[in-house]
N, C-alpha and C positions, 0 to 999 in steps of 0.2 A: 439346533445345529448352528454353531458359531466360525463364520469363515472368514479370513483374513486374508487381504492379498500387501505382501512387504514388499516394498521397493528396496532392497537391500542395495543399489546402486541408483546412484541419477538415472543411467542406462536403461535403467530396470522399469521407471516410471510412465514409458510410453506402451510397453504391454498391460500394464496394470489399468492403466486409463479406460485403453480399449474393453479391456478385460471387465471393465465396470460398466462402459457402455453397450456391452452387450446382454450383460446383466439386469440393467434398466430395460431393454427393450421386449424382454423375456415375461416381463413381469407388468402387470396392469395398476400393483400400488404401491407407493414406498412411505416409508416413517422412517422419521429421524426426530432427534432433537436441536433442533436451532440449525437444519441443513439448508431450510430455503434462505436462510441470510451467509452461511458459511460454505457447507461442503456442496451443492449445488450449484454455486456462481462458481465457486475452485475448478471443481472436476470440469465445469463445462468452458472454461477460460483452458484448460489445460489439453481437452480434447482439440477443442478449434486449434489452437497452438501447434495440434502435431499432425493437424489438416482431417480432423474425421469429427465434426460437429456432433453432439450428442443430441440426434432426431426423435428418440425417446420420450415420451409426455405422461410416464403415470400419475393418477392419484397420488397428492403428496401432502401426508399428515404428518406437518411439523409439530410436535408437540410440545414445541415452549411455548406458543401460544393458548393451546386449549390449558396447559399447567397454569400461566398466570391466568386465565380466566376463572382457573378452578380453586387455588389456592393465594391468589396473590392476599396478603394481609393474615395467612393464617402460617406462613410460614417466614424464615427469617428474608428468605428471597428466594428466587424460584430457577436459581443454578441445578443442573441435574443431581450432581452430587448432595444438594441438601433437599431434593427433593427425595432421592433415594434415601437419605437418613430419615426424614420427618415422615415421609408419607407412605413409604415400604418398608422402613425398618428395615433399611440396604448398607452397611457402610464398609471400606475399603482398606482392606489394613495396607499397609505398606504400598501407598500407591505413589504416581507422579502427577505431581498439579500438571493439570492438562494444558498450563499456562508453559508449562518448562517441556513440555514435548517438541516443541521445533528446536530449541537449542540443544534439547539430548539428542535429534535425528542428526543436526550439524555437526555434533559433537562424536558422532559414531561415524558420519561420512569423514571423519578429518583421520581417524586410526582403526577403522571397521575389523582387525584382528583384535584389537586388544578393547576397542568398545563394545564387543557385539554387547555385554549385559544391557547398556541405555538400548538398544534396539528389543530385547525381552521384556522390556519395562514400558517400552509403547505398547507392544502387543498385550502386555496385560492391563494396560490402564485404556486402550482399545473395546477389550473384551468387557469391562467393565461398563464403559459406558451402553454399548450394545445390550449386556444382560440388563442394567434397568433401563433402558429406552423400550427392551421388552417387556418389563414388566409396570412402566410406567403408560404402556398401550396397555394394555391387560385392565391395570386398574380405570384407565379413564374409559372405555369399551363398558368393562360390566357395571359403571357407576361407583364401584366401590371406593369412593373420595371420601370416607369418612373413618379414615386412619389418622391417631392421634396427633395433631401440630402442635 
């Protein structure tokens, strides 16, 4: 089950937050990839901000590190995206560098009638990352690291 919460307005951004830290508190572990250097200090910079600290402490298996420990040198780098091409046989057709996501969000805040497509286009290049971040626990869980590089 893949679930997404859109801050479809600035406005929108302090339910969402909550809405996450209530979620972590619910829950004993979490995975990501690259969230203890990125969405981790984010969310938790953005909760203090709107005065509700995120108290929450799960297990947290970022998996860029156990990926380059696993693959570093057998693959070209150990970006999720080419780890899901080389090591899952995962790839994206029609996606958004994950690099042009904040200025497709800014770029929908500026005419949100007539952008909503850039806000579709997070959600799906969202959902992407989530499906191999699932399945890139999957593989490093049963051992199975021995897909073609």
């Amino acid at each position: 089950e893949v679930v997404q919460w859109i801050a479809a307005t600035p406005e929108a951004e302090r339910a969402l937050v909550m809405e996450v830290a209530r979620m972590l508190a619910d829950h004993r572990a979490l995975v990501t990839f690259n969230g203890r250097a990125f969405d981790q200090p984010y969310l938790g910079a953005r909760a203090a901000y709107y005065g509700a600290p995120i108290l929450a402490d799960p297990i947290h298996f970022d998996l860029l590190g156990f990926s380059r420990r696993t693959w570093r040198g057998r693959v070209p780098d150990c970006r999720l995206d080419t780890l899901a091409r080389h090591v899952l046989g995962m790839t994206r057709d029609f996606d958004v560098p994950g690099s042009l996501v904040p200025a497709f969000y800014q770029d929908y805040l500026r005419d949100p009638d007539t952008h909503l497509g850039l806000l579709a286009a997070i959600a799906v290049h969202n959902r992407h990352d989530m499906e191999q971040t699932v399945r890139l626990f999957t593989t490093l869980c049963t051992g199975a690291v021995t897909a073609p590089c």
